[in-house]
Each structure stands twice: as structure tokens, then as C-alpha cells.
N, C-alpha and C positions, 0 to 999 in steps of 0.2 A: 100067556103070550105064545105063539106060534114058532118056531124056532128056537125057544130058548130050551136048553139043553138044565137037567140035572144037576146042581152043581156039589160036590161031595163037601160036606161039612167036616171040622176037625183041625181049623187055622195051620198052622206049620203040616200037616199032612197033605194039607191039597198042594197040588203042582201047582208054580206059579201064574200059568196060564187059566187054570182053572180058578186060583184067586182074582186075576185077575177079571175074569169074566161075571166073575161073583158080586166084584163090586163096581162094574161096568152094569149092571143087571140094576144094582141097590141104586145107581147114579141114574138110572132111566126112570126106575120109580119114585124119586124125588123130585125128578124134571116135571116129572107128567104132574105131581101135585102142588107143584110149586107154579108152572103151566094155568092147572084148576083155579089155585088160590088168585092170581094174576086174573084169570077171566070173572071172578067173581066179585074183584078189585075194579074192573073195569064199568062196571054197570050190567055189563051185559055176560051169557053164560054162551050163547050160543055164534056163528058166524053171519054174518050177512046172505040173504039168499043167494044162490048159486046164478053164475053167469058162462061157466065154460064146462066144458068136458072135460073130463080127467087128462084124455091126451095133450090137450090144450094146458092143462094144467102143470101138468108136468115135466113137458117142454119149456116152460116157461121159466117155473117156481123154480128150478133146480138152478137155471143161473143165473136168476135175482139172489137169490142165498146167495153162489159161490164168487158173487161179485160183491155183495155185503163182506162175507168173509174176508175176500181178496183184501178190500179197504182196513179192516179193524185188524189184519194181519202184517199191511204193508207199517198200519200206524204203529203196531205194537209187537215188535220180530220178538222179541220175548217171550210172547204168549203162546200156546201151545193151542192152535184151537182144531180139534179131530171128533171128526163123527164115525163112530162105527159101520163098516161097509156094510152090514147086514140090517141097519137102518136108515138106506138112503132112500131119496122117495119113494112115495109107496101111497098106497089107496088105504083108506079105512073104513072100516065103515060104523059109526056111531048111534048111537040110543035117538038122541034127538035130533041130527044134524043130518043123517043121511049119510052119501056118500063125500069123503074127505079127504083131498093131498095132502100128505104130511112131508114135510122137507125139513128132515134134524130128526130127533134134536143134535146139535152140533156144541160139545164141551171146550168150553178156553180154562186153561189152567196155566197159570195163577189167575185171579179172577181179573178181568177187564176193567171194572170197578179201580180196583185198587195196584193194578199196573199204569191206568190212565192217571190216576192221583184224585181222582173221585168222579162222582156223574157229572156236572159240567164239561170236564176234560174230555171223557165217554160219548157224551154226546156231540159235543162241538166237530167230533171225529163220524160217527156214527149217524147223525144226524143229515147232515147231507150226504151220505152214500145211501139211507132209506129213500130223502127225499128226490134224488137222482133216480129211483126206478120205482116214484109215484105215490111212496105212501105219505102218509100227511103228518108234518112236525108231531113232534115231541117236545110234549110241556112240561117233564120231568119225569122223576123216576114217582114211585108209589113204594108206598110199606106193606109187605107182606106179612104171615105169619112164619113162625118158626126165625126170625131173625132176617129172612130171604126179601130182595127190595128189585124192581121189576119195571120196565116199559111194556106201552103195546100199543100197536099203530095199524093202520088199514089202509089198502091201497085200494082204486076206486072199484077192480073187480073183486072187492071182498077178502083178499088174501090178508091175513093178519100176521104181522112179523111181532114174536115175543123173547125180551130177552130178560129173564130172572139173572140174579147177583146171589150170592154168598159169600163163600172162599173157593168160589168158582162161578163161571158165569156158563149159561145153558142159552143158545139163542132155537129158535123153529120156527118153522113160517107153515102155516096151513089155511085151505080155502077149501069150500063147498065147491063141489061138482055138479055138475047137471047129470050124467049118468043112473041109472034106474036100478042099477047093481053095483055092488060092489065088489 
């Protein structure tokens, strides 16, 4: 990954920032396969074809997220939900899919899951703040591998809002672009 920095091995040796970042790194690579697992879950691996530009995208996706957030933060001031500033949205560009906004992934700790009192509670909250900016109900959660349990929903221009659960919950919302580069 592009920006990520060396991170010196040796537990009690590394500086705490440097731990930390360590296992901010380890929580990205879980996301993203827990992400995979979830898409594979779903029927489909890949997004919906593309309807907009990236700038179009961008502008957009970034505050359908932080108004999702906003909702599952006003319901749950307990939860700690932070995305790293050196992954906020951003372009990708992918093996099958072309060029792709990503917005997140964005960490809640303790998990959202089990601050709400389980997935009903979760959704009943969450559920209409997706459907308030267009993506289509959720009919429950799914079982993933490794113990991880997961929605995924799509809004009519393709963007796909995913949120995995463990002992922490991971949300990210990504759409194909129309752009010819990345």
C-alpha cells in the first residue's frame, strides 16, 4: 500500500505511535478481507457499472458517509467511530472493476453490534439513515468467516455501503467511476 511507512518490530520497543500504527495497518487488512468475504457473501464480487465521475463521486460519497456516521454516532455517543485521515476518500483503481471511490473504511470501537444490544437494534437505527440517502433496506445481517457478521446495501447510482461486525465494526461505502484513469 502506498503511504504505509515501515513499521519496526520488537512489541515494548516500538514507540507507541509506531504500535499504534501497526495495528491500525493489521485493522485495514482485516477490513479489506472481511470487505471481500462480505462481497462474496452477497452473490456478487464485483460493483454495479459506473454512472458518475469520480469528482461527482466524491463530492457526493464523502457526505452520505459522514451523515451515516453522524446518525449511528448521535444513536450511540459511546462508540468511538474514527477513520484515519490518510484514508479518506480516495480513487482506486482495481483488477476488475476499473476505476473506484472508496470512502472509509471508518472503525467504531466497541462494536456497534453489541453497543446497540444486537442487529435489530443496529438496524432499526441504521437502516433509515441508509435509506434516507437512497440505498435499499436491509434484510439482515449475513455470517461471514473468521466469526465476522456483515450487511451490504446499494444505492441506485451503484455505491455500496458495507458494514462488517466482530469486537469491532468496520463501515465503507465504494462505487465505480466513469473515469478512464485512475
Amino acid at each position: 500500500m502506498s503511504g504505509m511507512k515501515a513499521v519496526e518490530r520488537g512489541g515494548s520497543r516500538a514507540r507507541p505511535e509506531v504500535r499504534h500504527r501497526a495495528r491500525r495497518g493489521a485493522a485495514i487488512v482485516l477490513a479489506a478481507a472481511a470487505a471481500a468475504l462480505l462481497a462474496g457473501c452477497t452473490g456478487t464480487t464485483e460493483l454495479p457499472e459506473p454512472t458518475m465521475a469520480s469528482s461527482q463521486a466524491l463530492e457526493t460519497y464523502g457526505g452520505v458517509a459522514a451523515a451515516i456516521t453522524g446518525s449511528l454516532t448521535e444513536a450511540f455517543p459511546s462508540v468511538a467511530i474514527t477513520r484515519d485521515d490518510d484514508r479518506g476518500p480516495r480513487i482506486e483503481s482495481t483488477s476488475g472493476e476499473g476505476c473506484v471511490v472508496v470512502v472509509g473504511p471508518a472503525e467504531a470501537r466497541p462494536s456497534l453490534v453489541q453497543a446497540a444490544g444486537g442487529w435489530d437494534e443496529l438496524l432499526a437505527v441504521l437502516g433509515p439513515a441508509l435509506e434516507a440517502k437512497g440505498f435499499a433496506p436491509v434484510d439482515g445481517e449475513r455470517q461471514l468467516d473468521g466469526g465476522w457478521t456483515g450487511i451490504s446495501t446499494l444505492d441506485p447510482s451503484g455505491a455500496r455501503f458495507e458494514l462488517v461486525d466482530n469486537d469491532r465494526t468496520d463501515l465503507t461505502l465504494r462505487i465505480r467511476v466513469t473515469d478512464p484513469h485512475c
